[in-house]
C-alpha positions in Angstrom: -2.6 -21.2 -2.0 -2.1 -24.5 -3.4 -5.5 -26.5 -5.5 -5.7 -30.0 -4.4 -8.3 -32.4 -5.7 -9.0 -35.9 -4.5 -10.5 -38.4 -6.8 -12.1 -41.6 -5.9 -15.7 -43.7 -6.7 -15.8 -44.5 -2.7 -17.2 -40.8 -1.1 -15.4 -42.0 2.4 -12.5 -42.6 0.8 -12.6 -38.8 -0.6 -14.1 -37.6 2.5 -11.4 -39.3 4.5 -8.8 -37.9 2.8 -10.0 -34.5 2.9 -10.5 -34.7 6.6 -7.0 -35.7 7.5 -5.8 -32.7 5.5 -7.8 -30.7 7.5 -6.8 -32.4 10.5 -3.3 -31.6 9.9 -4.7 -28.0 9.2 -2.7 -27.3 5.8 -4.3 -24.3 5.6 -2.8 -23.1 2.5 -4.2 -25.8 0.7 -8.0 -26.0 -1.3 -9.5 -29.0 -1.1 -11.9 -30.3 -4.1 -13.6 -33.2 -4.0 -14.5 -35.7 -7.3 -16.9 -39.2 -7.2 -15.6 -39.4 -10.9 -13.1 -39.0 -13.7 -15.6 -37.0 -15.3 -16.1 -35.2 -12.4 -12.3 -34.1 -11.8 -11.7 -33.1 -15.6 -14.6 -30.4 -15.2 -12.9 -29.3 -12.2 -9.6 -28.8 -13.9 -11.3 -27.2 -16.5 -12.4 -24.4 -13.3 -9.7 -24.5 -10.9 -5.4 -24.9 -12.2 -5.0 -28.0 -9.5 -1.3 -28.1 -8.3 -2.3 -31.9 -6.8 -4.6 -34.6 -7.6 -4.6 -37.8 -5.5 -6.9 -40.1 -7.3 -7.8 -43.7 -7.0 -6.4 -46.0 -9.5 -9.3 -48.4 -10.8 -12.7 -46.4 -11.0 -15.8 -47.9 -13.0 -15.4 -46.6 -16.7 -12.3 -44.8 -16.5 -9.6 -45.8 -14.6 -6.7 -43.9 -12.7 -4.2 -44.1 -15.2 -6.2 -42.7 -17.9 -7.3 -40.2 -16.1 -3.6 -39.5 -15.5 -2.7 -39.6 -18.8 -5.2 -37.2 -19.8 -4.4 -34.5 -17.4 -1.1 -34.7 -18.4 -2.0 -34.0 -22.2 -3.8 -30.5 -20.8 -1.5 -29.6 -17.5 1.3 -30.8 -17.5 2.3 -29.1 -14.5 -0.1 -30.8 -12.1 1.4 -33.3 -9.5 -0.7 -36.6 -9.2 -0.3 -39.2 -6.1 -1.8 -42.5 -7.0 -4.6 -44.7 -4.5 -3.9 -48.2 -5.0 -5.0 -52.1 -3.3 -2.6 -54.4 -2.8 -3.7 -56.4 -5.9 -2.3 -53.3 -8.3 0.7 -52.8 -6.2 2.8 -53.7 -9.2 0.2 -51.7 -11.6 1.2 -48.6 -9.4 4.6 -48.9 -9.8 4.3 -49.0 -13.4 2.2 -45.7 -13.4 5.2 -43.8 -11.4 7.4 -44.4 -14.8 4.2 -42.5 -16.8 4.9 -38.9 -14.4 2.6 -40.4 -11.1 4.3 -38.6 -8.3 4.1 -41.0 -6.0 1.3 -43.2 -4.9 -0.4 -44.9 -1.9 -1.6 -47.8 -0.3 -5.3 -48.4 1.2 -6.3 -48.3 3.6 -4.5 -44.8 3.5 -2.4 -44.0 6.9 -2.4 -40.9 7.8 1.0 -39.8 8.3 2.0 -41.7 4.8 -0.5 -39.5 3.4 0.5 -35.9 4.7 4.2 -36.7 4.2 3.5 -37.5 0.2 1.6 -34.5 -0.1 3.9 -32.0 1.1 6.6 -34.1 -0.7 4.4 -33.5 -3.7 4.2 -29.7 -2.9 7.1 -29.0 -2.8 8.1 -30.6 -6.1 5.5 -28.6 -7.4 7.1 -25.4 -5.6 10.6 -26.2 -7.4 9.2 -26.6 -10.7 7.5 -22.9 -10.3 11.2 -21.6 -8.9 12.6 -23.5 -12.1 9.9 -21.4 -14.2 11.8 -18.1 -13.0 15.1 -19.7 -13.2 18.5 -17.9 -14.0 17.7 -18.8 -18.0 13.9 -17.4 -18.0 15.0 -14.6 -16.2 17.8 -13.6 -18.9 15.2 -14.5 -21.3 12.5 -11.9 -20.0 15.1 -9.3 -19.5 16.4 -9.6 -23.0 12.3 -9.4 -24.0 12.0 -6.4 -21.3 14.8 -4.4 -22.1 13.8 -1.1 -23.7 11.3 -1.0 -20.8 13.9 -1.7 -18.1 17.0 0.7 -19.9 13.8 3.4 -19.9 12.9 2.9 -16.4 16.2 3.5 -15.4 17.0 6.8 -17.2 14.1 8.3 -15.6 15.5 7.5 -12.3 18.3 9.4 -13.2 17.0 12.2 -14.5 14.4 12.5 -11.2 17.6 12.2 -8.8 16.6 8.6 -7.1 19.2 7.8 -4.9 21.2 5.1 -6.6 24.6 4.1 -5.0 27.4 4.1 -7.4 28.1 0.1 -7.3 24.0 -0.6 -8.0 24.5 1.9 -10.7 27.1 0.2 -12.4 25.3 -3.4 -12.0 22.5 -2.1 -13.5 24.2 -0.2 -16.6 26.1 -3.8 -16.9 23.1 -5.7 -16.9 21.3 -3.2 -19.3 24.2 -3.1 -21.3 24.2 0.1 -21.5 27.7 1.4 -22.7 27.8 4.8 -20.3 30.3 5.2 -17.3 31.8 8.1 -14.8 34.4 8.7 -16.9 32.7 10.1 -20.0 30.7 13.6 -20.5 27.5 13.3 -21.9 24.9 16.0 -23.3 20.9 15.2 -22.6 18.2 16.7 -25.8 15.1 16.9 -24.5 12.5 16.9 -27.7 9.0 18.1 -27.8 6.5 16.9 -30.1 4.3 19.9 -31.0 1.7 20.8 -34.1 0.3 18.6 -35.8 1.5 15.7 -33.6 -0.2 16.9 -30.2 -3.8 16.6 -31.5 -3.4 12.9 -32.8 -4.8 10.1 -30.5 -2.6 8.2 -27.8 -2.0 5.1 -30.2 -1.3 7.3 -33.3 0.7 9.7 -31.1 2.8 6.6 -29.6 4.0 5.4 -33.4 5.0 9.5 -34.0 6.9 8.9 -30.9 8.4 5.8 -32.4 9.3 7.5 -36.0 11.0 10.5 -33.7 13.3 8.0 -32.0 14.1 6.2 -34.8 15.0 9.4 -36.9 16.9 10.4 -33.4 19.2 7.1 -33.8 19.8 7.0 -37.5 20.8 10.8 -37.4 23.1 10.1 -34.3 24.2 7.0 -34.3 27.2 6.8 -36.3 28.7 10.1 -33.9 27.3 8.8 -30.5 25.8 6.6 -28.0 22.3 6.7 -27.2 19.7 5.9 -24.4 16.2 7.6 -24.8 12.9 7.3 -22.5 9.7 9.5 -22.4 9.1 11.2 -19.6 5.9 12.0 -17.4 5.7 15.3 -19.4 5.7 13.9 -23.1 9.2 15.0 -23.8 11.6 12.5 -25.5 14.6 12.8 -23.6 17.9 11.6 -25.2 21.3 11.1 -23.7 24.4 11.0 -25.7 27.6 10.0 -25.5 30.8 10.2 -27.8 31.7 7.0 -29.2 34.9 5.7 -28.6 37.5 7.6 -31.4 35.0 10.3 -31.8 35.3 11.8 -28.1 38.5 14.5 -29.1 35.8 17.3 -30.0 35.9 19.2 -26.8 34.0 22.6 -25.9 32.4 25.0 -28.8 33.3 22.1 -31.3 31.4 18.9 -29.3 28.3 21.6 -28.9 28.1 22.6 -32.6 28.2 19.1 -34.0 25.4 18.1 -31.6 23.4 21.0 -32.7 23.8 20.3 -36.6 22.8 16.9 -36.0 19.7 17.9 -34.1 18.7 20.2 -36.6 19.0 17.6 -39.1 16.7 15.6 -36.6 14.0 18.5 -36.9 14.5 19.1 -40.9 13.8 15.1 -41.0 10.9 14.9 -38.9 9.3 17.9 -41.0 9.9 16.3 -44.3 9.0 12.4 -43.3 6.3 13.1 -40.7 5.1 16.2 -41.6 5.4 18.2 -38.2 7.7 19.5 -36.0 9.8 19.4 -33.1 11.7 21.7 -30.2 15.4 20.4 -28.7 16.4 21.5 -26.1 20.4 20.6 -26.1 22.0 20.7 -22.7 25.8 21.4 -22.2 27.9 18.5 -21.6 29.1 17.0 -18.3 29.7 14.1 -16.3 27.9 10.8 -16.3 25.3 10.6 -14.1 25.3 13.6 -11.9 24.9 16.2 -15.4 22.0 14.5 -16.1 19.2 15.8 -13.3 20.2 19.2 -13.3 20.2 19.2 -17.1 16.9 18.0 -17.5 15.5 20.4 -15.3 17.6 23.1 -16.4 15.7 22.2 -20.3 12.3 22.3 -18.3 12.6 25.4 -17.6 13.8 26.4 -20.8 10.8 25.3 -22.7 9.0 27.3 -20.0 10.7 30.4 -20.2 12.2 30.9 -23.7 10.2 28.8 -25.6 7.0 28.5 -24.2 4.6 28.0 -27.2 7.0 28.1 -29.8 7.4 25.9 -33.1 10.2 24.2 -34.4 12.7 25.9 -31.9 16.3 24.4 -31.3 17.6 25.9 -27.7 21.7 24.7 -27.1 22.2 25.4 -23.5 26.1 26.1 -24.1 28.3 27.2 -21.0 27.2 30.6 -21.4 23.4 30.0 -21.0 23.4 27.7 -17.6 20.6 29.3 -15.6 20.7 29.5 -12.1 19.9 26.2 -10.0 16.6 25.6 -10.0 14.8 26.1 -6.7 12.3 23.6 -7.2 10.7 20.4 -4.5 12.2 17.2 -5.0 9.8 15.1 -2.9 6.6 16.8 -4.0 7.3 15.9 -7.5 8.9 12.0 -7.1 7.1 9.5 -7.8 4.9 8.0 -6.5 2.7 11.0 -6.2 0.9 12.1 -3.7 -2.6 11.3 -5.5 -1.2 7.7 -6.5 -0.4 7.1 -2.8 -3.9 7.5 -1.6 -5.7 5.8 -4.5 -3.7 2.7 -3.2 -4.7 3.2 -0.2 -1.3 3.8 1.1 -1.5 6.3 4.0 1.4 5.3 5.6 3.7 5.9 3.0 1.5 8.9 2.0 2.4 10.5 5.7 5.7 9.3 5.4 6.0 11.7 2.1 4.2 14.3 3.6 6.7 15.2 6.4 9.7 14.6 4.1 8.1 17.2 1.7 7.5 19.5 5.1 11.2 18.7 5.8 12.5 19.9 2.2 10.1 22.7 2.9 11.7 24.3 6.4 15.0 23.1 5.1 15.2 24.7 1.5 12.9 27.4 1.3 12.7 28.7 5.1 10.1 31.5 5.4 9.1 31.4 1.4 5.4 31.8 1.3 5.5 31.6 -2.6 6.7 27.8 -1.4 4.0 26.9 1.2 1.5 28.3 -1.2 2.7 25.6 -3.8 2.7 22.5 -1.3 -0.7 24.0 0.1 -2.3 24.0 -2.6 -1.0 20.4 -3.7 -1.8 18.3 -0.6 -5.1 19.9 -0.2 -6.1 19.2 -4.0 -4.7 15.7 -3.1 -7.1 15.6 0.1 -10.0 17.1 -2.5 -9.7 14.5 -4.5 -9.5 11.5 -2.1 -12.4 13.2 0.0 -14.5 13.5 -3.4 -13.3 10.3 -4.7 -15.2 8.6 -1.2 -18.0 10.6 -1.3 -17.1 13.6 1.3 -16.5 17.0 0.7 -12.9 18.8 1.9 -14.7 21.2 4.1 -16.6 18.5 6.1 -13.2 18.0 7.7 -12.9 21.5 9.2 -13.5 21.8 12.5 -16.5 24.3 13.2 -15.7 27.6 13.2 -12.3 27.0 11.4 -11.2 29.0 8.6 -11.4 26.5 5.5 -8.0 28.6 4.1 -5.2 30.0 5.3 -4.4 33.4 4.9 -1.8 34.3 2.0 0.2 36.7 4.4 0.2 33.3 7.0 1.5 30.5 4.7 5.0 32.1 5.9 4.6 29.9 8.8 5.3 26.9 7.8 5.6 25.0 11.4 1.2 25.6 11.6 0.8 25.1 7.8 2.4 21.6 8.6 0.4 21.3 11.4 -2.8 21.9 10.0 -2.3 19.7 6.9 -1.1 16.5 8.8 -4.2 17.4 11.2 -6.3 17.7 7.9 -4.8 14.5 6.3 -5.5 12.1 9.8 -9.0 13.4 9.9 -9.6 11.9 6.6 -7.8 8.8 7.0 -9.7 8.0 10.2 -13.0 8.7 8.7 -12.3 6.6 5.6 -10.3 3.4 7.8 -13.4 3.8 10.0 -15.7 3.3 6.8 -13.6 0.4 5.5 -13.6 -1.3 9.2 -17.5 -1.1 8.6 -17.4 -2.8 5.4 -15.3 -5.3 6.5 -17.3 -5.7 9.1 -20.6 -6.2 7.0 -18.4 -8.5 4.9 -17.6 -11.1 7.9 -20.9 -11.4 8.4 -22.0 -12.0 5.1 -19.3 -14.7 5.1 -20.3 -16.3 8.4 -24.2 -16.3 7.6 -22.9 -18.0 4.4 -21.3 -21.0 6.5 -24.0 -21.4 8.6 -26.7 -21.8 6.1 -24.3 -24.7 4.3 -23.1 -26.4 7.6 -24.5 -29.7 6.0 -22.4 -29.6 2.9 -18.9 -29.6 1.8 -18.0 -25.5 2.1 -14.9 -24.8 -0.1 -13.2 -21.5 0.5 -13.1 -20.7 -3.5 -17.4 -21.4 -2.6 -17.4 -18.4 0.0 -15.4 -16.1 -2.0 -17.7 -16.7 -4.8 -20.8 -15.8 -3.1 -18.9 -12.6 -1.6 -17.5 -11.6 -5.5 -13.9 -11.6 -4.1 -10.2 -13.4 -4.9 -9.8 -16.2 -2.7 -6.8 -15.3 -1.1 -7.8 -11.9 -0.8 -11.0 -13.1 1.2 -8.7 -15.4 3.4 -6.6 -12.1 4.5 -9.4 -9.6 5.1 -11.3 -12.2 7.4 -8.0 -13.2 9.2 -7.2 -9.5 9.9 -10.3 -8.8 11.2 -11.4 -11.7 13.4 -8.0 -12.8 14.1 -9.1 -16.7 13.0 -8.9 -18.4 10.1 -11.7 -19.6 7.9 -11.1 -22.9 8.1 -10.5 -22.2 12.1 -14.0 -20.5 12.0 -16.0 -23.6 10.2 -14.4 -26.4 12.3 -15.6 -23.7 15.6 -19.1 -23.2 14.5 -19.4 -27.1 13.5 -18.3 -28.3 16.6 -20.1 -25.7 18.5 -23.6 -26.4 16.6 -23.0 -30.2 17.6 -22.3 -29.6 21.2 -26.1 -27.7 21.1 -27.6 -30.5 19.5 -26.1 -33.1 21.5 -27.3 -31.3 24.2 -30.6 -30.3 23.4 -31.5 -33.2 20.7 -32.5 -36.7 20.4 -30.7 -36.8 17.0 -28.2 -39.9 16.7 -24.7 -38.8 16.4 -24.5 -39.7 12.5 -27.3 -37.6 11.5 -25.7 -34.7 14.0 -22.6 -35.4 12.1 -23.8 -35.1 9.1 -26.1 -31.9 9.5 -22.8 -30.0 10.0 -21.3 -31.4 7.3 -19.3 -34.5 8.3 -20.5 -37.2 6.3 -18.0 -39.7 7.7 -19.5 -40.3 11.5 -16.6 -41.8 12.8 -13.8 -38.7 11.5 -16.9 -36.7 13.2 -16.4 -38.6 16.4 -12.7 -38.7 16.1 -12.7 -34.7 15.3 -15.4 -33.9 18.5 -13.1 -36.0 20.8 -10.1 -33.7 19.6 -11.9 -30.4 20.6 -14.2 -31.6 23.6 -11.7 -34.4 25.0 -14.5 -36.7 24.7 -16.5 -39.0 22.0 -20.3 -36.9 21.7 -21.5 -40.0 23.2 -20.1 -39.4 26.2 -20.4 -35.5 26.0 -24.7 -36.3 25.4 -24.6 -38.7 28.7 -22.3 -36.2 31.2 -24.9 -33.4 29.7 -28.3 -35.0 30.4 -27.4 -35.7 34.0 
């Protein structure tokens, strides 16, 4: 939504303007209205105006100053320039000072709306120049780490990732791995004393780790680390180019002395230690998800609670594939979904998780028990969360758990959970449509009681403690009319009433619903009614 503020000593000249924006309903546009330069700097100091059409000579501070000092603080704000005939030349002048254009009075209307959106747009391409080819190199060089991190941990979870948007990516991350070579994954746990430090002083451990990482492997390998979800540091490596001759039993005992040197270096800088986990080696990308979840389960099975451990995952000691869920476990989560209000996509997940499910592990209770018990806690939580308990979402007389020996059946433990899952939504949409609800009508007894004075939509949402825009969506979605549709409705309707039922001249009607300008009011009547309120008054009294 674009800020546009109109400056000018002359209120019908302001009010004017204003009223032939709204005319030509440019309803992406918030209008603000100044009587002064004084006036307009303490709105720029509120509101970041994309626009300012302002008159050129005003008592104590003209145009041009104004100009030049909104140029000193916002640089980026367009300015369209009122002028008289007598400063036609004056104008011109200002358009070589950064004026964007500028008009003559009386204003015509179609001048006026054509500059604007002219001005608009200019104002659009100088935001699409702000996110340019240049800034955007420039923020990925800033975002890097973050973006090579993000990356690795989509490999690592399996996202699908074709092979070409792969390879664009890796490119752009310049990150020096490809199909061709084999590469090992270390998966590193931080464990006593490091685990009981606080988050920031746990993050510059992290940091120290990483760093001892690279300078211990470096000079052998290349390297792309990220942390995952867990806390482990996961580390990918690579043989750098003249060093990649070292094949089986060879390439895994150099990795392994330099990851013990890695742990002996961590115990004698940072005083603490570390587990690695070193997977076998294999081929860029595909090794990499199965050996991260291969070391999972290593640190759960042989080294559980162990200090200081080193675990090589050689040949010899691949487990068996891991039968674990893929969907259950991607992000986003289940939980996350919800919390963002995002049942679709949280239904959408649901079936593909019941799909994996009847596909994968046919007739395994062990399996149901696992996604039971995860989409219910999911449901607990949401249901709590709003203020409901889990079980008020049984229907009476219905076990609240299914029986152990009957999770086997997965076609009715899907059905019941979906069931489960649309009760909830339904009872929580229904609770939001009744917020929304009292919310319109908040808004709405808002616009009546101001009818007399200039309503802003930044005014409404305000008084309703929400974003503008945000305000603008929810009461579009619900009434299926625009704000501004709504206040030019109840205006014209409250002037048909007292036209009808009033001996009040048509100025002060006008003006007690907030058009100060009696003949835009007559002009804006005619438009709706098809006739002047004159004549509306006279075919109504009959």
């Amino acid at each position: 939504m674009y800020q546009l503020l109109i400056v000018d000593d002359e209120r019908s000249v302001v009010e004017g303007v204003a009223a032939t924006l709204l005319e030509y309903e440019m309803a992406d546009v918030e209008i603000h209205k100044a009587f002064s330069a004084s006036d307009a700097l303490a709105i720029m100091r509120k509101y970041p105006i994309d626009l300012m059409i302002t008159d050129i000579r005003m008592p104590g501070f003209s145009g041009i100053e104004l100009m030049e000092r909104v140029r000193k603080t916002s640089g980026s704000t367009a300015i369209i320039l009122l002028t008289g005939y007598a400063e036609f030349e004056y104008a011109k002048q200002a358009l070589l000072s950064g004026a964007s254009d500028y008009l003559l009075k009386p204003v015509n209307d179609e001048d006026l709306i054509s500059a604007v959106k002219k001005a608009f747009q200019a104002v659009q391409k100088e935001w699409e120049a702000a996110v340019s080819r240049d800034n955007t190199q420039r923020a990925l060089r800033e975002n890097l780490p973050l973006l090579q991190r993000d990356l690795l941990i989509d490999l690592l979870q399996n996202r699908s990732i074709t092979p070409a948007a792969l390879e664009n990516r890796l490119q752009k991350l310049s990150l020096p791995f490809s199909p061709e070579h084999s590469v090992s994954l270390l998966l590193i746990r931080l464990e006593e004393p490091f685990i009981q430090y606080e988050y920031n002083d746990r993050a510059l451990l992290e940091y120290a780790v990483c760093n001892i990482a690279q300078e211990v492997l470096r000079d052998f390998y290349q390297i792309w680390m990220c942390k995952d979800s867990r806390d482990y540091l996961a580390v990918v490596v690579q043989a750098l180019d003249g060093k990649d001759s070292m094949t089986g039993g060879m390439a895994e005992q150099e990795l392994g002395r330099r990851c013990l040197h890695i742990q002996q270096q961590v115990q004698r800088y940072l005083n603490g230690a570390v587990s690695i986990v070193i997977s076998a080696w294999g081929r860029f990308p595909n090794h990499l998800s199965s050996s991260y979840h291969h070391a999972l389960t290593a640190y759960l099975k042989h080294i559980g609670s162990g200090r200081g451990l080193l675990l090589p995952l050689g040949e010899q000691r691949v487990m068996a594939p891991v039968r674990t869920f893929k969907h259950l476990y991607e992000p986003p989560l289940l939980p996350d979904l919800l919390e963002s209000g995002r049942w679709d996509s949280f239904m959408e997940k649901l079936n593909l998780i019941f799909d994996e499910l009847e596909n994968d592990f046919d007739g395994s209770a062990e399996h149901s028990l696992e996604v039971y018990c995860a989409v219910t806690g999911t449901l607990s939580f949401i249901a709590h969360k709003s203020g409901y308990g889990l079980f008020d979402f049984f229907e009476l007389g219905e076990p609240h758990m299914m029986a152990f020996e009957s999770l086997g059946q997965q076609r009715l433990l899907r059905d019941k959970l979906v069931r489960l899952a649309e009760k909830i939504r339904g009872e929580l949409e229904n609770e939001a449509m009744d917020s929304h609800s009292r919310l319109i009508k908040k808004v709405q007894r808002f616009i009546e009681d101001h009818l007399a004075h200039t309503i802003s939509l930044t005014m409404i949402a305000e008084h309703v403690f929400l974003h503008p825009v945000y305000l603008s969506q929810i009461y579009k979605a619900v009434t299926d009319e625009s704000l501004s549709e709504y206040m030019q409705r109840i205006r014209m309707e409250k002037s048909a009433y007292w036209l009808r039922n009033s001996k009040l001249k048509i100025y002060e009607i006008g003006s007690k619903v907030g058009y100060q300008n009696a003949p835009y009011f007559i002009k804006v009547f005619k438009k709706v009614y098809g006739m002047t309120p004159q004549e509306y008054r006279e075919l109504h009294s009959v």
